[in-house]
C-alpha positions in Angstrom: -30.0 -27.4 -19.5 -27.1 -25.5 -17.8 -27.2 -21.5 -18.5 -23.5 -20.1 -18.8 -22.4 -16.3 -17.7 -19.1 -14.9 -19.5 -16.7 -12.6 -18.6 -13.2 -11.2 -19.7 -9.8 -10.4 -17.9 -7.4 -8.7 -19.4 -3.5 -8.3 -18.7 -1.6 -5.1 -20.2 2.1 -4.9 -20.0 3.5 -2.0 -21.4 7.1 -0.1 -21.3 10.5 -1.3 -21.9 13.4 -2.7 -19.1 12.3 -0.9 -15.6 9.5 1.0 -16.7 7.0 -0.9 -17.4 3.4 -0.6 -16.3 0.8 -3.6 -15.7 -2.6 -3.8 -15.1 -5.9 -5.4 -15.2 -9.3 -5.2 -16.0 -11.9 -7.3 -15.5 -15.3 -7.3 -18.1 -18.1 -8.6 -16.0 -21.5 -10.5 -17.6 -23.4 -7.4 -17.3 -20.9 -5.6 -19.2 -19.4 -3.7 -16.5 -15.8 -2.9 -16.8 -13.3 -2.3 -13.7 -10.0 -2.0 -12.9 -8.8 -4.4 -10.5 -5.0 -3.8 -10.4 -4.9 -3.0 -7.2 -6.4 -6.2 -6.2 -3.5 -8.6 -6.8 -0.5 -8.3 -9.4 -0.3 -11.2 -11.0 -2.6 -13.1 -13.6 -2.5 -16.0 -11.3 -3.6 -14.0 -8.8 -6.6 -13.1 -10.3 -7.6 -16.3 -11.9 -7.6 -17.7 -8.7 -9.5 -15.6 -6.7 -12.4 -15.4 -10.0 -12.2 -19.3 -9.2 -12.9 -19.1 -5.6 -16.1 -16.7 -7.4 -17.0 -19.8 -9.3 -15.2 -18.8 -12.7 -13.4 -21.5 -15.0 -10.9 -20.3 -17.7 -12.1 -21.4 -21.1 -9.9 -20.1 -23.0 -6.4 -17.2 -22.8 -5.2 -15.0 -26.0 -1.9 -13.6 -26.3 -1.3 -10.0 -28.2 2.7 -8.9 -28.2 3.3 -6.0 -29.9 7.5 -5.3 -30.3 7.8 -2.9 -33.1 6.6 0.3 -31.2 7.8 -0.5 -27.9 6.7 -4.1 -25.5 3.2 -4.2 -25.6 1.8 -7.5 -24.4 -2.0 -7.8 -24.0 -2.9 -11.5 -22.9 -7.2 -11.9 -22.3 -8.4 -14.7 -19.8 -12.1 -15.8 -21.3 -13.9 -17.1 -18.6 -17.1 -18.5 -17.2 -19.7 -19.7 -14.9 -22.7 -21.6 -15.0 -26.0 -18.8 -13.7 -27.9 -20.6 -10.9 
């Protein structure tokens, strides 16, 4: 029987026109949480390189927010089989 790991990414755009802020964080199995802007800046980015970890997307949520301002929080569920 194959034991899975989960973790989480999540995308947050916030502002309006040029200025806008967006970052990432990344919710590990052990329930660690970082931020890992810094590392790439783009979701694409980061799903890649969690691949080249061994991750698989299983699933991606969308959040948009337009009443109070552009808020967009998208989460990446992913995970990997523990060896």
């Amino acid at each position: 029987m194959v034991a899975w790991e989960y973790a989480l990414l999540v995308r947050r755009y916030q502002g309006q026109g040029r200025n806008f802020h967006v970052s990432f964080v990344w919710y590990g199995p052990d329930g660690s949480r970082t931020d890992i802007t810094a590392y790439a800046d783009t979701a694409i980015a980061h799903l890649n390189r969690a691949g080249r970890e061994g991750w698989e997307l299983v699933s991606a949520a969308e959040d948009v927010n337009n009443v109070q301002g552009s808020t967009e929080v998208h989460r990446y569920h992913l995970k990997r089989p523990i060896v």
